[in-house]
C-alpha positions as CSV (number, residue, x, y, z in Angstrom):
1,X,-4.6,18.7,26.4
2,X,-1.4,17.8,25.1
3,X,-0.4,15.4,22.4
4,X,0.5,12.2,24.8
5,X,-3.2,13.1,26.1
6,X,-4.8,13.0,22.8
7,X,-2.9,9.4,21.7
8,X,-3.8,8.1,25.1
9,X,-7.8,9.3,25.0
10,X,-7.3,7.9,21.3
11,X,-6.1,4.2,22.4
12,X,-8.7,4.1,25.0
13,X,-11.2,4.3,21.9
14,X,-9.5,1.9,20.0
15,X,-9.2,-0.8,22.6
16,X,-12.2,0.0,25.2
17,X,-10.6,-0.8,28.1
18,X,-7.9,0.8,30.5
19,X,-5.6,-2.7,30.2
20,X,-5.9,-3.4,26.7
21,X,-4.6,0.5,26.3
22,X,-2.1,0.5,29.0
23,X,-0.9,-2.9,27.2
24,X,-0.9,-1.4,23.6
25,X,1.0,2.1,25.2
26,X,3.7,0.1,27.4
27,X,2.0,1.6,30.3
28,X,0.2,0.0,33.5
29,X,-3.5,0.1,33.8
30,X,-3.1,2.3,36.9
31,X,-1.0,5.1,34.4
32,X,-4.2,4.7,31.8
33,X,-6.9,5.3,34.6
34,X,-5.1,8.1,36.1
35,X,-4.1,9.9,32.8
36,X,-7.9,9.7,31.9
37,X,-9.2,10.9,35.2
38,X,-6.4,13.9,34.7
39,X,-7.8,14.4,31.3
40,X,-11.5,14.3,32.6
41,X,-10.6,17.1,35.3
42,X,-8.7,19.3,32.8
43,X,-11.9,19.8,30.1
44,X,-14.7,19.0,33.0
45,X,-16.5,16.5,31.4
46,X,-16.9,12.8,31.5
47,X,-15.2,11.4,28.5
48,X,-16.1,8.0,29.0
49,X,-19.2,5.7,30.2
50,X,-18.4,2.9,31.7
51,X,-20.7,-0.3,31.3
52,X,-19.6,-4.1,32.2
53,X,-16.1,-3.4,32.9
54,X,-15.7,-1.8,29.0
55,X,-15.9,2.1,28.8
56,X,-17.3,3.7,25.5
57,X,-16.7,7.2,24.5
58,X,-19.3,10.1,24.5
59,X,-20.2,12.3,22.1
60,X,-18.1,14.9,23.3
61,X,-15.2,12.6,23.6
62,X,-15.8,11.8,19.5
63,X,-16.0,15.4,18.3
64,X,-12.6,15.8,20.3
65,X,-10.5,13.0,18.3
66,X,-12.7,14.0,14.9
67,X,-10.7,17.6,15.6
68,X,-7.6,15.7,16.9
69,X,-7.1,13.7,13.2
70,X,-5.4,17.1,11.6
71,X,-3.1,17.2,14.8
72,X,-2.0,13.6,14.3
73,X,-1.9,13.5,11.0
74,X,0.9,16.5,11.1
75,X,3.1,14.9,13.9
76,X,3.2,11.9,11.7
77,X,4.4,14.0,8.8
78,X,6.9,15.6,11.4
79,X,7.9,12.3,12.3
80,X,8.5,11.3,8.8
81,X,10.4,14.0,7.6
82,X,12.4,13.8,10.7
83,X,14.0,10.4,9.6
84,X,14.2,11.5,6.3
85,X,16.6,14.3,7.5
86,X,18.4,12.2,9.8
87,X,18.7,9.6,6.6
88,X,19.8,12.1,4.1
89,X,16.4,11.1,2.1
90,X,15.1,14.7,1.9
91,X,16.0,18.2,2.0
92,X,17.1,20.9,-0.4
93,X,20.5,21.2,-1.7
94,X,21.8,24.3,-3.2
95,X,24.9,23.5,-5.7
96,X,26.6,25.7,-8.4
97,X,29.5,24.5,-10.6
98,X,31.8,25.6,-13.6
99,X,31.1,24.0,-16.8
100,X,33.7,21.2,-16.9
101,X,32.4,19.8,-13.6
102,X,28.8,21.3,-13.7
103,X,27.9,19.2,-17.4
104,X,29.7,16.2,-16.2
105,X,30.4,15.0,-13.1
106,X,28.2,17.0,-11.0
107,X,25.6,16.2,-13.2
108,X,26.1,12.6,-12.8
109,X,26.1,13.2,-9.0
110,X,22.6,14.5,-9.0
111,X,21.6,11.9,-10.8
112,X,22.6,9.1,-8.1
113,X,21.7,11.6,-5.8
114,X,18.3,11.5,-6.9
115,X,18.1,7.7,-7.5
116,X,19.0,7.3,-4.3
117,X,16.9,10.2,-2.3
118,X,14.1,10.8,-4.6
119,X,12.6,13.3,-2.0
120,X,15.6,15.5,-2.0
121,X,15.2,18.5,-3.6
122,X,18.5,19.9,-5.2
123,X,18.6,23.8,-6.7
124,X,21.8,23.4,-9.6
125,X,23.1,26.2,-11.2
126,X,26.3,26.9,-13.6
127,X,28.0,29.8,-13.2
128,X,32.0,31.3,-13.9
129,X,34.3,30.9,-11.4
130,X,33.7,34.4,-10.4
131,X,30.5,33.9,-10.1
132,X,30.8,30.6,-7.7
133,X,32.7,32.6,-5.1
134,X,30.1,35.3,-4.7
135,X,27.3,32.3,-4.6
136,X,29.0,30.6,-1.7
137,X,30.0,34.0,0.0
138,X,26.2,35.3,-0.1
139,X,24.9,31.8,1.2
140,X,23.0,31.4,-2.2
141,X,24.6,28.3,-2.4
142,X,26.4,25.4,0.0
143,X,28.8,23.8,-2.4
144,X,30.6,25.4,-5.2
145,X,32.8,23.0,-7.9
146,X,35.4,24.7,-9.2
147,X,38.5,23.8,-11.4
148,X,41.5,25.4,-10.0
149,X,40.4,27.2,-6.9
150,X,42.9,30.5,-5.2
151,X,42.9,30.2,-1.7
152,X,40.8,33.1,-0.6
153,X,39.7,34.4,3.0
154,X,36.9,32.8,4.2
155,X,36.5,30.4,1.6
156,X,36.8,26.6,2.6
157,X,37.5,24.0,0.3
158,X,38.9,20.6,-0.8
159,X,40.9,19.7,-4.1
160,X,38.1,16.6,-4.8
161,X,40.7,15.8,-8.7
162,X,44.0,16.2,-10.1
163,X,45.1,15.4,-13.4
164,X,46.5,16.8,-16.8
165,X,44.8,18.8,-19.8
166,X,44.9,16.3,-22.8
167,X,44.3,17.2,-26.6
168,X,41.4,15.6,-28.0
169,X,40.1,14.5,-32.0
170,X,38.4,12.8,-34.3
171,X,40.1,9.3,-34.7
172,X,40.3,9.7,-38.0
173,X,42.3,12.6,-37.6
174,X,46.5,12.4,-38.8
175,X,47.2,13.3,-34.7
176,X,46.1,10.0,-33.6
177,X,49.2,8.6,-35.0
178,X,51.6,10.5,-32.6
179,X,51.5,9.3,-28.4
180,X,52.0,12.3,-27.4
181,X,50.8,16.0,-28.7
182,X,52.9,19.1,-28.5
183,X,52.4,23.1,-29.5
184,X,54.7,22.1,-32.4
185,X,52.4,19.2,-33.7
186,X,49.6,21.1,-33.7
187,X,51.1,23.9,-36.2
188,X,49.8,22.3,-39.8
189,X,45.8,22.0,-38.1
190,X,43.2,23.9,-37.2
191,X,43.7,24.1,-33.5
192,X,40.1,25.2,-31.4
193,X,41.4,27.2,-28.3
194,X,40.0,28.2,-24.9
195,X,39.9,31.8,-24.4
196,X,42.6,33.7,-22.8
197,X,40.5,35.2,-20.1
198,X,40.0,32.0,-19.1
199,X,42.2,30.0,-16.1
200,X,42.8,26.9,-18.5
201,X,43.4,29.1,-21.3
202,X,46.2,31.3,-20.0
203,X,47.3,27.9,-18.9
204,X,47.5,26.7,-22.3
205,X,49.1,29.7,-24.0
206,X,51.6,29.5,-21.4
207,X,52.5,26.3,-22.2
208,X,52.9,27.4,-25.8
209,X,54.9,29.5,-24.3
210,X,57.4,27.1,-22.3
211,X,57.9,25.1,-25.8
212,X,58.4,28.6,-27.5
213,X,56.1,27.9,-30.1
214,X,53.4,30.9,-31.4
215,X,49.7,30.5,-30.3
216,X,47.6,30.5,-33.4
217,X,44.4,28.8,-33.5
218,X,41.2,28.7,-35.9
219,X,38.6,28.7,-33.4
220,X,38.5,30.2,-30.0
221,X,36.2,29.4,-27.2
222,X,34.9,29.7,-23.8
223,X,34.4,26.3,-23.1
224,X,36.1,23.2,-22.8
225,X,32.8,20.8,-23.6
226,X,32.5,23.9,-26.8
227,X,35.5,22.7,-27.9
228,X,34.6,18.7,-27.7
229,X,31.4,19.5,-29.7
230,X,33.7,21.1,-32.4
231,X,36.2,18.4,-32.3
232,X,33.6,15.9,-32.8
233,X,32.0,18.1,-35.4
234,X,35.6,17.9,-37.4
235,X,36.3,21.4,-36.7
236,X,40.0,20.7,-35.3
237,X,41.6,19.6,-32.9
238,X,41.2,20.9,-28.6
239,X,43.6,20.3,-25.6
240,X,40.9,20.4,-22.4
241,X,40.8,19.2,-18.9
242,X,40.1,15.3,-18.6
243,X,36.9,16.0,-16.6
244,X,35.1,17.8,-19.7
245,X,36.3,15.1,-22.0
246,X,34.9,12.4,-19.7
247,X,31.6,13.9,-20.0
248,X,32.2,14.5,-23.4
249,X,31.8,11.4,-23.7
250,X,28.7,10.8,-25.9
251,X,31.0,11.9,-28.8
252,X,33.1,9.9,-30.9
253,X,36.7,11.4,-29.5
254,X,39.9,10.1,-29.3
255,X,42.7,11.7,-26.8
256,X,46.4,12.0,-26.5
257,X,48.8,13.1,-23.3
258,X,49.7,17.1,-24.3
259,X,52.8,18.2,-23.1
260,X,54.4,20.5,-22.0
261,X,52.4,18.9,-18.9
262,X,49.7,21.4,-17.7
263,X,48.1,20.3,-14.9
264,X,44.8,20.6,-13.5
265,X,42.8,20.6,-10.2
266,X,39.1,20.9,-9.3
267,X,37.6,21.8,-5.7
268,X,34.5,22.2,-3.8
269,X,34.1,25.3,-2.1
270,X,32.3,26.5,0.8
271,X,31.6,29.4,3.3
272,X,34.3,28.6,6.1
273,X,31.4,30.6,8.4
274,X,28.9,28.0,7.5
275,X,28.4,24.3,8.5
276,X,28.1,22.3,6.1
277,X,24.5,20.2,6.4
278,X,24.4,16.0,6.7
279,X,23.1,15.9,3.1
280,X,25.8,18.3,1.9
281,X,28.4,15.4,3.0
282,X,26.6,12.7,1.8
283,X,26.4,14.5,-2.0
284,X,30.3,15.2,-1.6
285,X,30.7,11.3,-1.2
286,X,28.6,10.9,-4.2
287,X,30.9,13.0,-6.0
288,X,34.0,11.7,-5.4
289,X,32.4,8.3,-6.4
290,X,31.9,9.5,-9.5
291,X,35.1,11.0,-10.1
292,X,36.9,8.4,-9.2
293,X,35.1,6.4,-12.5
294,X,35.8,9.0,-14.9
295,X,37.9,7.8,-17.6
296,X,38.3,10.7,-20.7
């Protein structure tokens, strides 16, 4: 017996006679009577006895539907998680991030995410940029958040930001004064740097570079949310991208424009041999809500 058969040989239970099911089902009486005279010939046994027009189910029938429950009970599952898929209320989503979007932004987007679709199930890593590529490459992930993405065979992707590194403080500290921050103002303090291996920090020496001012700095770090946490701490002063300092933003930090301008981009990444899945879409839109709000 099939699974129409069983909700059919179960309504006749419910409602005792062939109309009342055929009425319940959106079928004709006719369609009832024939499905359970198809039903009777298939397991060669009466299912039903019929007294006073009403028909009653035998033993056999209720041992049947007793077994049947576990069968309905997953189709309904089935059914549900089916319209949670086609609603983008549940699945898995596999994300990995660099630090300046991973501790802000994308964490924010998570956080909707999951507001929104409790039953989704998302698998968040941080990584280096390196480390991203390979991710999305192997399939271990589906997005990848990136700031300042190559182009690179087989990669797809989408530049989601664009702005311009700015130099951040305490607003107590004699910078605050100036509009603007240059290499040259930042001479007489102690200046925290991002490392030189590091896309935003080659970035920055070069720019020290352009204004032909000498790169010296009393702290040097990996990353740009290290460098808010020193700033706040009243270690020194830190140029970063606006993205960190907006989710820096539980500290007490002022910012300034830097120039010479050095600008900045962030992505998301994906395998150009992989679709990307319904609820992979609807987190991107999440994302580039948030971004849009940030505000260092």
């Amino acid at each position: 017996m099939n699974l129409r058969q069983l909700e059919i040989l179960r309504a006749i239970v419910r409602y005792n006679t062939t109309v009342a099911t055929g009425r319940a089902l959106g079928l004709s009486q006719p369609a009832i009577s024939n499905a359970l005279k198809a039903m009777e010939e298939q397991v060669g046994f009466a299912l039903f006895q019929r007294v006073n027009n009403r028909i009653y189910p035998t033993a056999e029938t209720k041992i049947l539907l007793a077994d049947a429950e576990s069968i309905f009970e997953i189709h309904k599952r089935l059914e549900t998680r089916i319209r949670d898929l086609r609603d983008n209320r549940a699945g898995q989503l596999r994300v990995v991030a660099t630090p300046p979007l991973g501790y802000g932004v994308i964490a924010k987007s998570i956080h909707v995410m999951q507001i929104r679709r409790p039953r989704v199930r998302t698998f968040f890593d941080v990584k280096r940029y390196e480390e991203i590529m390979e991710s999305i490459e192997t399939h271990q992930a589906e997005l990848g958040f990136i700031m300042g993405f190559a182009e690179q065979p087989g990669i797809r992707s989408e530049v989601m930001y664009e702005g311009e590194m700015i130099c951040v403080m305490q607003a107590t500290h004699p910078l605050t004064e100036l509009d603007v921050i240059t290499p040259r103002d930042l001479r007489r303090h102690c200046f925290i740097a991002l490392e030189g291996g590091t896309k935003l920090g080659s970035a920055l020496r070069q720019s020290f570079e352009q204004a032909e001012e000498e790169f010296h700095f009393s702290v040097e770090v990996r990353y740009g949310l290290t460098a808010c946490v020193l700033a706040d701490a009243g270690v020194g002063v830190a140029v970063v991208d606006p993205l960190t300092a907006s989710s820096a933003g539980r500290f007490s930090l002022v910012h300034r424009p830097f120039r010479p301008q050095i600008s900045v981009s962030a992505s998301v990444v994906w395998a150009e041999n992989r679709s990307l899945t319904r609820l992979a879409h609807t987190f991107l839109n999440e994302v580039r809500t948030v971004i849009a709000t940030q505000d260092p």
